[in-house]
MARROLUM-432281 format. One record per atom (N, C-alpha, C, O, CB): atom name; residue number from 1; x, y, z. Coordinates in pm, whole numbers, plus 50000, padded with zeros to 5 digits. Glycine has a CB too. Example, Ala and Ser with C-alpha at 12.3 -4.5 7.8 and 13.67 -1.06 7.14 Angstrom:
REC   atom     n      c1      c2      c3
REC      N     1   51319   49431   50780
REC     CA     1   51230   49550   50780
REC      C     1   51320   49670   50780
REC      O     1   51424   49668   50846
REC     CB     1   51131   49553   50905
REC      N     2   51285   49775   50708
REC     CA     2   51367   49894   50714
REC      C     2   51290   50003   50787
REC      O     2   51341   50114   50804
REC     CB     2   51408   49940   50572
This chain:
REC   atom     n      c1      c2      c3
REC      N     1   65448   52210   49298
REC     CA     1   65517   52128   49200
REC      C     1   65651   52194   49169
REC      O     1   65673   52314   49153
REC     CB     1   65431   52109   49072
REC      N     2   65757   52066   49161
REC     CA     2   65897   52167   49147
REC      C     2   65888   52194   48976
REC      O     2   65814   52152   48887
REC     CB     2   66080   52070   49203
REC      N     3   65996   52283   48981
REC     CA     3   66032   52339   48824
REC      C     3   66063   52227   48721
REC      O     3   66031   52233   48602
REC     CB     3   66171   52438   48825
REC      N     4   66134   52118   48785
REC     CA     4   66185   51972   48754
REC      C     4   66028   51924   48703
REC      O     4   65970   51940   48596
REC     CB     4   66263   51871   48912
REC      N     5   65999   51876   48795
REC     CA     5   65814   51834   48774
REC      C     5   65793   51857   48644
REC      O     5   65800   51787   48543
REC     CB     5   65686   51934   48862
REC      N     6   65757   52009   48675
REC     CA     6   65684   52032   48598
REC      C     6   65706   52056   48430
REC      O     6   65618   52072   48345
REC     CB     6   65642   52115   48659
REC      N     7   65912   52051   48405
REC     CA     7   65915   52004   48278
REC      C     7   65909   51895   48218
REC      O     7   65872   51876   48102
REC     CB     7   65983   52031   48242
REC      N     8   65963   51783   48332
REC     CA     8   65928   51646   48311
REC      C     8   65777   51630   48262
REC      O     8   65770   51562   48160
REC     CB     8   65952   51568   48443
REC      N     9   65668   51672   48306
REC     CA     9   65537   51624   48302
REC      C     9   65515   51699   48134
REC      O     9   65436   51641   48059
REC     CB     9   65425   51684   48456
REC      N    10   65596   51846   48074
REC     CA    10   65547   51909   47931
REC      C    10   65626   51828   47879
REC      O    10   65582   51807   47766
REC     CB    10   65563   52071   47883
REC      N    11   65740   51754   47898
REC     CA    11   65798   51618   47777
REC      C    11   65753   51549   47751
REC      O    11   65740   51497   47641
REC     CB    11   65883   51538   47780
REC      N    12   65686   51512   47915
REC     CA    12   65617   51315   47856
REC      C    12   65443   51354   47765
REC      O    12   65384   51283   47683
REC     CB    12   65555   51160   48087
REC      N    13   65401   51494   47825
REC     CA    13   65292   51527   47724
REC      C    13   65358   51592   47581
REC      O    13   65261   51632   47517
REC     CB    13   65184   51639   47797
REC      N    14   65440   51610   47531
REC     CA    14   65489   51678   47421
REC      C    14   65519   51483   47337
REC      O    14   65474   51441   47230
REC     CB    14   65658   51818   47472
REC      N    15   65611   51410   47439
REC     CA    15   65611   51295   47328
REC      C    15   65492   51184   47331
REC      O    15   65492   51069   47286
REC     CB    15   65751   51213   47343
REC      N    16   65402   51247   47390
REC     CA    16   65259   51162   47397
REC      C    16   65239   51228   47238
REC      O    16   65246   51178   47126
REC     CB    16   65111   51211   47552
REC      N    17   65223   51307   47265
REC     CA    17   65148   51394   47111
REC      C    17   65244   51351   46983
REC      O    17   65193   51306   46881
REC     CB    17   65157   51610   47122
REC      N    18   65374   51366   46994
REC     CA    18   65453   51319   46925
REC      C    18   65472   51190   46859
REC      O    18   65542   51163   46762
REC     CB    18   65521   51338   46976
REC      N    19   65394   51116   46931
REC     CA    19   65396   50958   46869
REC      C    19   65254   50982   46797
REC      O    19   65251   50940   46682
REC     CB    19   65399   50803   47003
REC      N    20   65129   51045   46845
REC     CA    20   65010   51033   46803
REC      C    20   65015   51123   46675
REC      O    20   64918   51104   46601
REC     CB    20   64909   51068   46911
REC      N    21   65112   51226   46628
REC     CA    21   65148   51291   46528
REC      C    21   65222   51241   46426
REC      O    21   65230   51293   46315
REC     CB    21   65196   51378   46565
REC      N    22   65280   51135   46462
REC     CA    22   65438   51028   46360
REC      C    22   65495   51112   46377
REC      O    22   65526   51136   46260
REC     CB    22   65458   50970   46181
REC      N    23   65567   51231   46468
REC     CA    23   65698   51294   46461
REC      C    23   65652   51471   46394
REC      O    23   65737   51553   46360
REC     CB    23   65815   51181   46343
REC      N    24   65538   51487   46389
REC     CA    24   65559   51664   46375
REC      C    24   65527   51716   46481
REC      O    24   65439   51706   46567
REC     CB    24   65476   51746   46269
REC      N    25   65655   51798   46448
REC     CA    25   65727   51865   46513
REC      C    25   65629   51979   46622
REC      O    25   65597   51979   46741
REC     CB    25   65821   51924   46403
REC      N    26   65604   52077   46491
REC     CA    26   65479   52193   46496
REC      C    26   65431   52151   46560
REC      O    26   65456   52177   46678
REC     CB    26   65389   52236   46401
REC      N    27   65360   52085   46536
REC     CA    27   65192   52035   46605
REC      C    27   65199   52003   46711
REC      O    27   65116   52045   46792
REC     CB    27   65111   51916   46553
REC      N    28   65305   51914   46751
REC     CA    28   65315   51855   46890
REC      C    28   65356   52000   47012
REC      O    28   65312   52027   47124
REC     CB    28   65459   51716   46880
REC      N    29   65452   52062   46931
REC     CA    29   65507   52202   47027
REC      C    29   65359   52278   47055
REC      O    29   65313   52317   47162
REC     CB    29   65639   52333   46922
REC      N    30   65308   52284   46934
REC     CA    30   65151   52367   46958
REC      C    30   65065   52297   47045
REC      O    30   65003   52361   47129
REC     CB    30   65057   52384   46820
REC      N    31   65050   52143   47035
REC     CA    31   64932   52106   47129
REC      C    31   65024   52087   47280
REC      O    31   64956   52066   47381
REC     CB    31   64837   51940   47069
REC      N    32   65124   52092   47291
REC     CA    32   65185   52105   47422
REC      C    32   65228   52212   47509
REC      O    32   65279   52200   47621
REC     CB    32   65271   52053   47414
REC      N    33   65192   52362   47420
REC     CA    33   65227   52471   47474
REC      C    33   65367   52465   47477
REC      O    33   65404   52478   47593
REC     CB    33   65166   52493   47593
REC      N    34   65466   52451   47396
REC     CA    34   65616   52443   47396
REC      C    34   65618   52556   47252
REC      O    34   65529   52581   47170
REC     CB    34   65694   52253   47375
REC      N    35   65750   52603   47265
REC     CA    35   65829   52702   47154
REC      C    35   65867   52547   47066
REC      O    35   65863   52440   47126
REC     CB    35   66004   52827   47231
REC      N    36   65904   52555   46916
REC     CA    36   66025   52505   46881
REC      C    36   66156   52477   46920
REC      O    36   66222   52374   46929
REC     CB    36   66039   52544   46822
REC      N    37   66183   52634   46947
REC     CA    37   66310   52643   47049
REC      C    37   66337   52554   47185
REC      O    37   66440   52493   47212
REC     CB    37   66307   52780   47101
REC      N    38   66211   52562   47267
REC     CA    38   66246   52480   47366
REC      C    38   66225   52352   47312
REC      O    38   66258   52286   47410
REC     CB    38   66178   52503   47486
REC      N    39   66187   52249   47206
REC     CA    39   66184   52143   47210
REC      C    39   66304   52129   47133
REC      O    39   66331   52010   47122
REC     CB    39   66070   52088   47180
REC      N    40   66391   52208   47070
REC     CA    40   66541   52180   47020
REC      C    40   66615   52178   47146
REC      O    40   66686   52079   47161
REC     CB    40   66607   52297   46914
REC      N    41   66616   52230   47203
REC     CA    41   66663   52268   47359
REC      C    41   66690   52124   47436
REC      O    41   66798   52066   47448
REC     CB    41   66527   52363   47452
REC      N    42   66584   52092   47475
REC     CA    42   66523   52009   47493
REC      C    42   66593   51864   47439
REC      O    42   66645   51780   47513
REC     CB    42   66409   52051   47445
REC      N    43   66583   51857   47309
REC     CA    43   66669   51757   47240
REC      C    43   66838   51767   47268
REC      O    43   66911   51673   47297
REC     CB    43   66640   51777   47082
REC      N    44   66873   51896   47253
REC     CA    44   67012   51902   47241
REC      C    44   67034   51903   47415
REC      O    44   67152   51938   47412
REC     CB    44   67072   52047   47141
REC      N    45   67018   51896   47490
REC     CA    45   67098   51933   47647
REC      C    45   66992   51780   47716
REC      O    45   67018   51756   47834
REC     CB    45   67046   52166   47749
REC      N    46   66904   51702   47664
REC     CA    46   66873   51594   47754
REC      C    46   66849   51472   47699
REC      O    46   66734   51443   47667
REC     CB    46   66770   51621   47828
REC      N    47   66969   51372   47677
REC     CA    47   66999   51275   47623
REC      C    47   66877   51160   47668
REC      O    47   66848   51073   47586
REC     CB    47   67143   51252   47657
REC      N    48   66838   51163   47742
REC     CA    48   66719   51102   47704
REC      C    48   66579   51127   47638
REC      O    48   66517   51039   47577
REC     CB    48   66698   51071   47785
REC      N    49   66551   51210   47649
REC     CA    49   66467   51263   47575
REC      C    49   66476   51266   47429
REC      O    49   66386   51240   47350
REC     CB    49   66459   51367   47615
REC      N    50   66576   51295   47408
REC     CA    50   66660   51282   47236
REC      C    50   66667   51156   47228
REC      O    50   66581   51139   47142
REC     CB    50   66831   51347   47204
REC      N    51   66718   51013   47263
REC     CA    51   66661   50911   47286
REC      C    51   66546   50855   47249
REC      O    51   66535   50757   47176
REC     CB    51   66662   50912   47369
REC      N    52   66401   50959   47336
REC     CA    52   66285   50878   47315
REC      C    52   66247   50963   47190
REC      O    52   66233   50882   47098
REC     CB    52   66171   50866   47446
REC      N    53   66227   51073   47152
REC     CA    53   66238   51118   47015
REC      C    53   66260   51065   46847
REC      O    53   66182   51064   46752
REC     CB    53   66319   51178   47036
REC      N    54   66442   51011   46867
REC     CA    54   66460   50915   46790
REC      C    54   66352   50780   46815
REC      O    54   66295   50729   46718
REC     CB    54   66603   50889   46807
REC      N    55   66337   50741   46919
REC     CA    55   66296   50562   46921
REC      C    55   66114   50598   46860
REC      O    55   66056   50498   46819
REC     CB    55   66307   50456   47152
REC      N    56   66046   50708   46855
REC     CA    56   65938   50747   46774
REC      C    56   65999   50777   46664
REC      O    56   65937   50707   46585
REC     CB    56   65855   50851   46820
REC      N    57   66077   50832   46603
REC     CA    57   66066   50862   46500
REC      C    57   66118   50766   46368
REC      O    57   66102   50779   46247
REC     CB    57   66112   50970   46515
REC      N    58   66203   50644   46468
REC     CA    58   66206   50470   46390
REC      C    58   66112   50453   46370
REC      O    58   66091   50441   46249
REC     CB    58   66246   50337   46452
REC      N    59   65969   50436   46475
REC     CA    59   65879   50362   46511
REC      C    59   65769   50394   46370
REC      O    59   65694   50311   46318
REC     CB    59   65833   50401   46671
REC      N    60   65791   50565   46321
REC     CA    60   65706   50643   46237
REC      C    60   65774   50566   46149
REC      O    60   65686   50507   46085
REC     CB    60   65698   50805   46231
REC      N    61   65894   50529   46104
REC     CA    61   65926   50520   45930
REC      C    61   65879   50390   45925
REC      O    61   65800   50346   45841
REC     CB    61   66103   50537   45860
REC      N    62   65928   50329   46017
REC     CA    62   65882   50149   46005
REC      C    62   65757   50166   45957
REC      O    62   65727   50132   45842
REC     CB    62   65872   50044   46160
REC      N    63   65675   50217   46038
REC     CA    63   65502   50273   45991
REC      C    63   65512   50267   45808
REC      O    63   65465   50202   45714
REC     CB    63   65460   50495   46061
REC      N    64   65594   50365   45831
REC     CA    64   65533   50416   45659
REC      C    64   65643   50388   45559
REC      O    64   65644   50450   45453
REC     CB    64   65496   50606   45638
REC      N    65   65754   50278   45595
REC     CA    65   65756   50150   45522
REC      C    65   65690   50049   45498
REC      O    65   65681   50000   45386
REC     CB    65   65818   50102   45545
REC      N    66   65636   50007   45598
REC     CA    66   65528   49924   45606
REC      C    66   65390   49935   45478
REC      O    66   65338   49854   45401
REC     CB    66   65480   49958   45752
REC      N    67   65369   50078   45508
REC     CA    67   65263   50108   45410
REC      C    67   65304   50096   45237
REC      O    67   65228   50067   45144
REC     CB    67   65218   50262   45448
REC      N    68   65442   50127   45234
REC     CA    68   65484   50153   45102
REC      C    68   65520   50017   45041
REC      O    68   65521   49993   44920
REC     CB    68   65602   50255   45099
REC      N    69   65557   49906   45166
REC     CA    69   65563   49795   45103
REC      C    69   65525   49733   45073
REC      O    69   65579   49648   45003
REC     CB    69   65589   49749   45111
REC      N    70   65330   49737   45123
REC     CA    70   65205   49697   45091
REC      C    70   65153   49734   44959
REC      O    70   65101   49663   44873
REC     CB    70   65124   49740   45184
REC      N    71   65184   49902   44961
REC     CA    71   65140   49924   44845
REC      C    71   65230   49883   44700
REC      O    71   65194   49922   44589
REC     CB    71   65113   50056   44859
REC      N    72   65357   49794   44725
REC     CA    72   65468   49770   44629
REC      C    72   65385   49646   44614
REC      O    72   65339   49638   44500
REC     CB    72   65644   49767   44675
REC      N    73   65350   49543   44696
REC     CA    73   65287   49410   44704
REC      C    73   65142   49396   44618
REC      O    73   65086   49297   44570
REC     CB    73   65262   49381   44862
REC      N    74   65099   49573   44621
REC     CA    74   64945   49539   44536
REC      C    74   64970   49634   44415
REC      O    74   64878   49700   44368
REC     CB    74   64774   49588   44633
REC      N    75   65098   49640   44366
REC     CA    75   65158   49672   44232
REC      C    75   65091   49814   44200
REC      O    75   65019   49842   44103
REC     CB    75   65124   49550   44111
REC      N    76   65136   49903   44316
REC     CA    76   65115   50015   44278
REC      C    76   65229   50082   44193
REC      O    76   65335   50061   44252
REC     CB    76   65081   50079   44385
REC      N    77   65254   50171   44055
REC     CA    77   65315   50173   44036
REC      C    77   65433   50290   44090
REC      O    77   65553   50266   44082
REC     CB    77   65273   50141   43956
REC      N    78   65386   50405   44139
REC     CA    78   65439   50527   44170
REC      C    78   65500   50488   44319
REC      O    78   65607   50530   44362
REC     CB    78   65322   50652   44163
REC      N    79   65405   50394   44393
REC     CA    79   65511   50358   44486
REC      C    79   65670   50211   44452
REC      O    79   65779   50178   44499
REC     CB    79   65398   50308   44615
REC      N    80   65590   50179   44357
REC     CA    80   65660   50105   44295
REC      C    80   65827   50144   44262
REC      O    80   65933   50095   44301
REC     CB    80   65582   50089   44189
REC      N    81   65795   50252   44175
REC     CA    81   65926   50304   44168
REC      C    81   65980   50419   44216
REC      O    81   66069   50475   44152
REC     CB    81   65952   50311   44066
REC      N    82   65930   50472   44343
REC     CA    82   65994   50516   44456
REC      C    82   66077   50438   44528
REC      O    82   66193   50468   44557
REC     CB    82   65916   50555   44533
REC      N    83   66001   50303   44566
REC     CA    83   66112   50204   44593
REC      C    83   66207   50085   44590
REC      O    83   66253   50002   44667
REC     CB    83   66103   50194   44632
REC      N    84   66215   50141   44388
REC     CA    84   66343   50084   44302
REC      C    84   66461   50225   44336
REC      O    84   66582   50206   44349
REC     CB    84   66293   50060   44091
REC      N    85   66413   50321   44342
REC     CA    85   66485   50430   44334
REC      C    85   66535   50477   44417
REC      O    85   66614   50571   44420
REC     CB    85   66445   50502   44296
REC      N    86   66475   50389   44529
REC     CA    86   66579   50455   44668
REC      C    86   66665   50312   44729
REC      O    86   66786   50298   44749
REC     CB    86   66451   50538   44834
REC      N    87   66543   50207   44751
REC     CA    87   66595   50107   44768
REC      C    87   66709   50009   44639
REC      O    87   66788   49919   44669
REC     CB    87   66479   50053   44811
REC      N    88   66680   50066   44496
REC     CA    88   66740   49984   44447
REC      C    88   66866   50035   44326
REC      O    88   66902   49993   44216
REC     CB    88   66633   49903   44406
REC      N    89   66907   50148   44416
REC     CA    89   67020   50228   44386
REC      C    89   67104   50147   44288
REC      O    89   67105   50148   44165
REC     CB    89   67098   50267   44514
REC      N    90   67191   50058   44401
REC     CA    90   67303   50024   44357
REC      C    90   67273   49903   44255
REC      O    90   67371   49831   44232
REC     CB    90   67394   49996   44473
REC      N    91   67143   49866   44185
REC     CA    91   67118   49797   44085
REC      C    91   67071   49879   43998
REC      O    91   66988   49824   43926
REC     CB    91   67046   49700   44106
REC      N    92   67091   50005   43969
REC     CA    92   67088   50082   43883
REC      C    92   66938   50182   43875
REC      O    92   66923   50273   43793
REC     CB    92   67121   49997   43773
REC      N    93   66873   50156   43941
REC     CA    93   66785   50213   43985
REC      C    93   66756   50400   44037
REC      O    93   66710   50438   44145
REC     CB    93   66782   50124   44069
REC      N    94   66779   50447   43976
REC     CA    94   66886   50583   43985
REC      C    94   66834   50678   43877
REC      O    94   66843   50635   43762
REC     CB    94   67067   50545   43948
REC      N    95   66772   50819   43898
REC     CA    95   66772   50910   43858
REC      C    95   66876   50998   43835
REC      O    95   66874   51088   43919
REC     CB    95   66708   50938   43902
REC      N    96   66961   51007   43760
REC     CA    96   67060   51143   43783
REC      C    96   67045   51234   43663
REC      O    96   67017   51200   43548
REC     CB    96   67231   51104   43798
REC      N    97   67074   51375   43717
REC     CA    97   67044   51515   43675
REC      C    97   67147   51600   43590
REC      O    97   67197   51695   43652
REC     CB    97   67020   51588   43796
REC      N    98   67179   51586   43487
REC     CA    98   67337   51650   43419
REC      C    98   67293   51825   43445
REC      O    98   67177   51856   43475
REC     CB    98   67372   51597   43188
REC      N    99   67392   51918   43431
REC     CA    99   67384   52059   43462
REC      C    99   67498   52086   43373
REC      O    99   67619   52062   43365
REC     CB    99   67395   52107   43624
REC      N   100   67371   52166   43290
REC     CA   100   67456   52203   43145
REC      C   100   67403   52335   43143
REC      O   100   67292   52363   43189
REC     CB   100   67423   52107   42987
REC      N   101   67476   52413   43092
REC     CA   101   67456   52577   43028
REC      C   101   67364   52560   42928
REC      O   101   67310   52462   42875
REC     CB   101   67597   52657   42955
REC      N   102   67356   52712   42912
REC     CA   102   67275   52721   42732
REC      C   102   67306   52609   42684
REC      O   102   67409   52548   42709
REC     CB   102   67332   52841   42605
REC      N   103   67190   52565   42591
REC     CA   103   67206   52486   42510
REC      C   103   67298   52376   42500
REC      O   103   67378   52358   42408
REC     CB   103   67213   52544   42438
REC      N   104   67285   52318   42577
REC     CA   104   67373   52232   42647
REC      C   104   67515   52266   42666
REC      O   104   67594   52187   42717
REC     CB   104   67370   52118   42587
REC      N   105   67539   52355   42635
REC     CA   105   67697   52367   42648
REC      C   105   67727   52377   42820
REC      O   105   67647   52385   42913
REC     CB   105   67758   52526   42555
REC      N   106   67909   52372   42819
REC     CA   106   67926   52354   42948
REC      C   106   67897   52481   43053
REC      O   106   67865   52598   43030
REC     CB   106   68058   52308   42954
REC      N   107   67919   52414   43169
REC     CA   107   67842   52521   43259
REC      C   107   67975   52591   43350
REC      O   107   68062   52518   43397
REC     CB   107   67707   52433   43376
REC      N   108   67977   52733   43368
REC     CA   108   68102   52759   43396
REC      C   108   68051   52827   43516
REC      O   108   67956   52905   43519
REC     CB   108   68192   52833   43289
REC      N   109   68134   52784   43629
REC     CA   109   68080   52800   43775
REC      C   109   68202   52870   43838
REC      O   109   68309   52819   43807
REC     CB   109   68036   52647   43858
REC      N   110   68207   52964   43909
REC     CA   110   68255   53068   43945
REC      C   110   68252   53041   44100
REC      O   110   68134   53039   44137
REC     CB   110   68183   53187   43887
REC      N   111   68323   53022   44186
REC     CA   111   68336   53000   44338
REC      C   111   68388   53167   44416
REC      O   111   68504   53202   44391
REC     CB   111   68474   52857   44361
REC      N   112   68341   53220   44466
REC     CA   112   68419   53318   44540
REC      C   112   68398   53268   44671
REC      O   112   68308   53189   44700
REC     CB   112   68379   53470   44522
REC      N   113   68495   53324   44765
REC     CA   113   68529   53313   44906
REC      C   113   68503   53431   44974
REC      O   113   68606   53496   44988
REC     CB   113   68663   53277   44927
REC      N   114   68408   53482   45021
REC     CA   114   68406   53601   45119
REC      C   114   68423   53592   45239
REC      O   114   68341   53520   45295
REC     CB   114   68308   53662   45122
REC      N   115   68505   53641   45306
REC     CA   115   68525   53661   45421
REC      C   115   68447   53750   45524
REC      O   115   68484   53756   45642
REC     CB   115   68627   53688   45412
């Protein structure tokens, strides 16, 4: 078997596992006998592969949109307003965090540049 072969054959088993995982990472490198490293590798130098990667890892969110929108439909509430809060931003839907000093006073932030 050439060298070719035989990485072709640890991808298409690394994104077998990868779809049967929804996209972790770990697990799939572990049940495929791969480093991390080589599956960044992997992503970054073979545009298809990075390709089929992404087209699982749509396939996973659709998944678990799907689930969250079911559970919005049977008035759950915690998923409920997870997705006013992400989905419904720009209708005000929005957590934001002020960053204040002691006692509320203002907060005085100091930037240095090291070279």
């Amino acid at each position: 078997m050439t060298r070719k072969k035989k990485q072709d054959d640890r991808k298409a088993k690394f994104l077998d596992n990868y779809k049967l995982s929804w996209g972790n990472v770990s697990a799939c490198c572990d049940a495929s006998g791969i480093s991390r490293q080589t599956y960044y590798t992997w992503v970054k130098e073979d545009e298809e592969f990075a390709q089929q990667v992404h087209e699982i890892d749509e396939r996973s969110l659709d998944m678990a949109e799907t689930k969250l929108l079911s559970a919005v439909r049977d008035g759950k509430t915690t998923e409920l307003l997870f997705y006013l809060k992400t989905k419904g931003k720009r209708r005000g839907y929005v957590e934001r965090q002020e960053l204040t000093g002691a006692e509320g006073n203002q907060l005085d932030v100091k930037i240095t540049v090291v070279d």
